[in-house]
N, C-alpha and C positions, 0 to 999 in steps of 0.2 A: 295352712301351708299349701300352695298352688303344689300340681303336680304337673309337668308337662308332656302331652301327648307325644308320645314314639308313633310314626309315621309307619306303616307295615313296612318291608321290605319289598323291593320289587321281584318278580319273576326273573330267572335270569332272560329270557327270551324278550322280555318287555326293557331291558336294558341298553339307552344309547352309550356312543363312548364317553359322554358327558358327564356320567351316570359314574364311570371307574376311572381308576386312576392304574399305572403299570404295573404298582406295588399292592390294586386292590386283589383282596382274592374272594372266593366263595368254597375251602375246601370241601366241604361236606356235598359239597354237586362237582364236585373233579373239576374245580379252577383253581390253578394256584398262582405261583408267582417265584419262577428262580430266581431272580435279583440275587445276587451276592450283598448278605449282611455280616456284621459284627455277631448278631446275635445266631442266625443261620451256623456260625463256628462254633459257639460255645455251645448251643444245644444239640449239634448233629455231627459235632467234626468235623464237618465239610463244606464247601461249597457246591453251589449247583442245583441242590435240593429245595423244595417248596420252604418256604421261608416263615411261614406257618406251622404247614404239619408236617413237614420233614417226607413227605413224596419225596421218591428218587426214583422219574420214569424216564429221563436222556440222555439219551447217549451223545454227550460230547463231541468224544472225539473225534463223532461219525457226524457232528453238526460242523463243527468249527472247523472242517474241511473247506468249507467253503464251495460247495459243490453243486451248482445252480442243478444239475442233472438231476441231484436228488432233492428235490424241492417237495414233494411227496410225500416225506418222512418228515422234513423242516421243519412243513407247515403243521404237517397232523398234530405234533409236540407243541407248535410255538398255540395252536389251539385250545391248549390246556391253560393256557394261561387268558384271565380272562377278558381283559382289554382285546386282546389280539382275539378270540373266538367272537366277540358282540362284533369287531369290525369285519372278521369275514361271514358272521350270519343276519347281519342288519339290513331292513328293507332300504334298500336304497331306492329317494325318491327321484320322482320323472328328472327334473332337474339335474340332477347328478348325472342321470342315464343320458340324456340329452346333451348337455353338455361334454363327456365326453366322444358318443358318437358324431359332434360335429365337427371333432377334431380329427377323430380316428388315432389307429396304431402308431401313426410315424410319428407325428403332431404330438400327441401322448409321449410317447419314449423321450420327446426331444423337451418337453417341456416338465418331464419326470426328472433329467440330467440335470436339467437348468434350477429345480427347487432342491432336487438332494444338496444342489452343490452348496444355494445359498443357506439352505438351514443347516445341515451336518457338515459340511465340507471344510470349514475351517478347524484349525485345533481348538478354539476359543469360541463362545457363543453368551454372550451376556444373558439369553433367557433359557438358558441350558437345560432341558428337559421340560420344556414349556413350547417351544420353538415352533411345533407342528400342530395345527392346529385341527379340532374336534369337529365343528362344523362347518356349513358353507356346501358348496356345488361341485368341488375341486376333490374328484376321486383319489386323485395322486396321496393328500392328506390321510386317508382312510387308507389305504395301502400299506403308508409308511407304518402306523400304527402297527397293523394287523403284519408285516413283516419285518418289524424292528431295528425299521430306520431313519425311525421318529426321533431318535437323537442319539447323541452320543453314549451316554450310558447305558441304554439297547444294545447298540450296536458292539458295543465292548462286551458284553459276557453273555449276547446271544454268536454273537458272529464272529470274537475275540481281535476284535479291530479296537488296539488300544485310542485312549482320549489322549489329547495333548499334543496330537500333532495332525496336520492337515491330512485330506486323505487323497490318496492316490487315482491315478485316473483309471486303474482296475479294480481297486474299492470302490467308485462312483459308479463302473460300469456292473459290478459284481450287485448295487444296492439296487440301481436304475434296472438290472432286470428279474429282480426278485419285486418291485413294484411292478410292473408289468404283467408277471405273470398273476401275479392279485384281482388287475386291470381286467384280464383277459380270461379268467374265471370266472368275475360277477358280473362283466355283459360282456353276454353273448354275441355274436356274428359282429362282432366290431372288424369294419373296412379300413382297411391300411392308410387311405388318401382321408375318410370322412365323410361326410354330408356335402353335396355339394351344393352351392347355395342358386335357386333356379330365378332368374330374372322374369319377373312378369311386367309384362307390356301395360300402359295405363290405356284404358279405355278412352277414345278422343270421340 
């Protein structure tokens, strides 16, 4: 009888978002996963807690405020969970970095608006929790993740912005600056206008 090779585990440090899923977890190193389950009810009474091991470290009511000011406390929690902590401690390569400094701050915000809208924005999304995607050069994506609003179902029971119906243009602006402020954590001295691009003369 063959037996097949179990692959180690990875470090969580050596983990891309490739690597988790929203609902993965690692309790035993303090990653869990609040997702509201069926089973989360019968074994804890509740919702809100790690869906696993039954942690109960947030405060709700102080999140679903909706309160960009306290984005502080937001992220520390949404940290624990482990998709959202690999995208806000992952080496982000030159490409990424470069890419969005050529844009800058404004360019960024306006082009953060413009994919919240097209991925989460409507009530209906035929690749519903698949939508955002993990890799590529496009920090905004990495963002949405690591502030949960990568899709709808995120968005519903981190931020209590129900599914099913389109979102508002102070939900779009509420999500558009919770990705930003993501942006403007993991590179530094980003200029508002961008890179500006320098003309060189050809040699005659």
């Amino acid at each position: 009888m063959a037996f097949q090779k179990v692959k180690p585990e990875k470090p969580v440090k050596d983990l891309t978002p490739l690597d988790v899923k929203c609902t993965t977890t690692r309790c035993r190193d303090n990653f869990h996963c609040f997702k509201t389950s069926q089973k989360m009810i019968e074994n804890y009474g509740k919702t809100g807690v790690c869906r696993d091991c039954g942690e109960d470290v947030v405060d709700w009511d102080r999140i679903r405020k909706n309160d960009v000011n306290d984005h502080g406390y937001m992220f520390d929690v949404m940290k624990l969970e482990l998709l959202r902590h690999v995208c806000w401690n992952m080496d982000l390569q030159t490409e990424i970095t470069e890419f969005a400094q050529k844009r800058g701050k404004r360019k960024l915000r306006e082009r953060a608006r413009k994919i919240l809208q097209q991925k989460i924005g409507k009530a209906i999304n035929f690749r519903e929790g698949y939508q955002t995607a993990k890799t590529g050069r496009e920090i905004i994506h990495y963002a949405m993740h690591a502030t949960a609003t990568c899709c709808r179902p995120c968005m519903e029971y981190w931020h209590n912005i129900p599914m099913g119906t389109d979102l508002t243009n102070g939900q779009l602006d509420y999500a558009t600056d919770l990705v930003m402020l993501f942006v403007e954590d993991r590179i530094k001295n980003l200029s508002d206008e961008g890179l500006q691009k320098v003309a060189v003369k050809k040699l005659r």
